[in-house]
C-alpha positions, 0 to 999 in steps of 0.5 A: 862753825868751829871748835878750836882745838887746841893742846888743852882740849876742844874750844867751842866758839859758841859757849864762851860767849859769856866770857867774851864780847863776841861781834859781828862785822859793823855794817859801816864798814861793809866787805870792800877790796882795796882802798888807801888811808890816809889823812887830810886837811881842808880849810873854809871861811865865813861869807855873807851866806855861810854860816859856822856850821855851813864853814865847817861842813865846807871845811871837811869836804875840801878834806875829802877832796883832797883826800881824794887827790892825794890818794890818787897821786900816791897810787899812782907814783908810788905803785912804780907799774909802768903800764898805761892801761893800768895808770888810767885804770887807777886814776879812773877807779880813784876820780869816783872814789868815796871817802869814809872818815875814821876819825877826825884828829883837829879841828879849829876856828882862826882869824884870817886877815883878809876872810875874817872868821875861818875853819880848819879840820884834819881827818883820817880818812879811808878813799875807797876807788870805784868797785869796777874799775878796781875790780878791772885793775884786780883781775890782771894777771899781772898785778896779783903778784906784781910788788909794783903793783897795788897791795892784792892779797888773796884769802882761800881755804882747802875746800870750799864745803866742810863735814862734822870733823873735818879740818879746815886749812887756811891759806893767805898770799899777798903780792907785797909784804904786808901786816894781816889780821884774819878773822873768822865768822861761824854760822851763828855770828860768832867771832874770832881772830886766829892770826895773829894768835897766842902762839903766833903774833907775828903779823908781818908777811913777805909777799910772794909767799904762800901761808897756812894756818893753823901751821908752825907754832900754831896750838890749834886745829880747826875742827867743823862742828855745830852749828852748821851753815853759811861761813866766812873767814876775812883777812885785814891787810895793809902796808902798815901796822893795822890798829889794834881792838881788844882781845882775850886769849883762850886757848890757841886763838884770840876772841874778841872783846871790841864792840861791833861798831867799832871794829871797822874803825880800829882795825883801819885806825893804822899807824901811816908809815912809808914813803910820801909824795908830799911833805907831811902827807903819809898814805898806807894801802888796805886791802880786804878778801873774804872766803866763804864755805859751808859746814854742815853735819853729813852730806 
């Protein structure tokens, strides 16, 4: 694990965790690169052998179609790479996606003159491309760090196994600007964010440029202690500002208070900005990395 040490002394994740609520990542919104959120309406009437709850349900699968379609299209017009294989291989990853609703924003029963009773309902929605295909469009040399190309940011650390007192750096890289938020994950499932941070809130990066953390104002260090073991560290990023969860400051770092089933959600419950490819439609990029190291007290 880590102890954070910072100006005022060593904090060790571990012992605060009555001060805090400390989670672990919810299994609903499990490790996936990259994805598009977005939102989406679908509509659906009653029939002779639908009922309301059958409309409703056939409501909010024309929402995820269309989610789908839309995301589709944005990723390919609005990533601007004029490339064929490219283009066939995001409209291949994206004709299998999957749709995950973060939350439904409306939804309600009108009167249609001609269908008679009708539903309507509009969700936020993340469409995660199939995994292959997305993994084929990652692996090009030149999309990594193409601005043009779909939102790719990498996540590494100095060393891929640590000792009791070494000091870890960490390092994000991102082939467009983006917002990020990284969290790290001790051996124990203990949790915290350290970026943004008390002393660096930014969270807005230029693409194309290597960061470091802890670096600049950072007020910490991160120093390998117990409990030893498998550890990771993720970086949240999107082409829009990430949802805010609930954080309480200690020291140089953020611990978080959200409870676990809730993280996933808030942290893509994004505010969509942009560029659109339609006339209320908005649709922003998401991507996640993870590095995982080791830590332990002596080779």
């Amino acid at each position: 694990m880590l102890a954070i040490k910072s100006k005022t002394g060593r904090i060790n994740v571990a012992r605060i965790a009555a001060l805090v609520f400390l989670f672990i990542i919810s299994s609903s919104y499990a490790y996936a690169s990259q994805s598009t959120i977005t939102e989406a309406e679908g509509y659906a009437c009653m029939g002779e052998d639908r009922s309301r709850r059958r409309t409703e349900l056939a409501a909010l699968e024309a929402a995820k179609r269309n989610a789908i379609e839309f995301a589709s299209t944005y990723m390919t017009s609005e990533t601007h790479v004029k490339d064929f294989e490219l283009e066939k291989d995001l409209v291949s990853a994206y004709a299998n996606a999957t749709v995950k609703v973060i939350k439904e924003l409306e939804k309600s029963w009108y009167k249609d003159v001609n269908a008679g009773d009708c539903f309507r309902v509009k969700i936020k929605v993340e469409v995660i491309p199939d995994k292959k295909a997305m993994d084929k469009v990652s692996k090009r040399k030149d999309v990594a760090d193409d601005p043009s190309a779909p939102l790719h940011v990498r996540l590494w650390t100095d060393k891929k196994e640590y000792e009791r007192g070494d000091r870890m750096r960490i390092y994000i890289k991102g082939n467009k600007p983006f917002y990020a938020r990284v969290i790290y994950m001790d051996a124990a499932g203990k949790m915290v964010q350290i970026l943004p941070n008390p002393y660096r809130n930014e969270n807005y990066f230029q693409g194309g440029t290597i960061y470091e953390i802890p670096s600049g104002n950072d007020r910490f260090d991160l120093e390998i202690s117990p409990p030893f073991g498998e550890e990771n560290i993720t970086v949240y990023a999107s082409t829009s500002p990430l949802g805010d969860i609930d954080l309480h400051s200690q020291g140089g770092v953020y611990f978080v208070k959200t409870k676990a089933n809730d993280i996933g959600a808030r942290t893509r419950g994004i505010k969509l900005t942009g560029k659109s490819t339609g006339k209320s439609n908005y649709a922003s990029e998401f991507y996640e990395d993870k590095a995982e190291v080791k830590t332990r007290s002596v080779k």
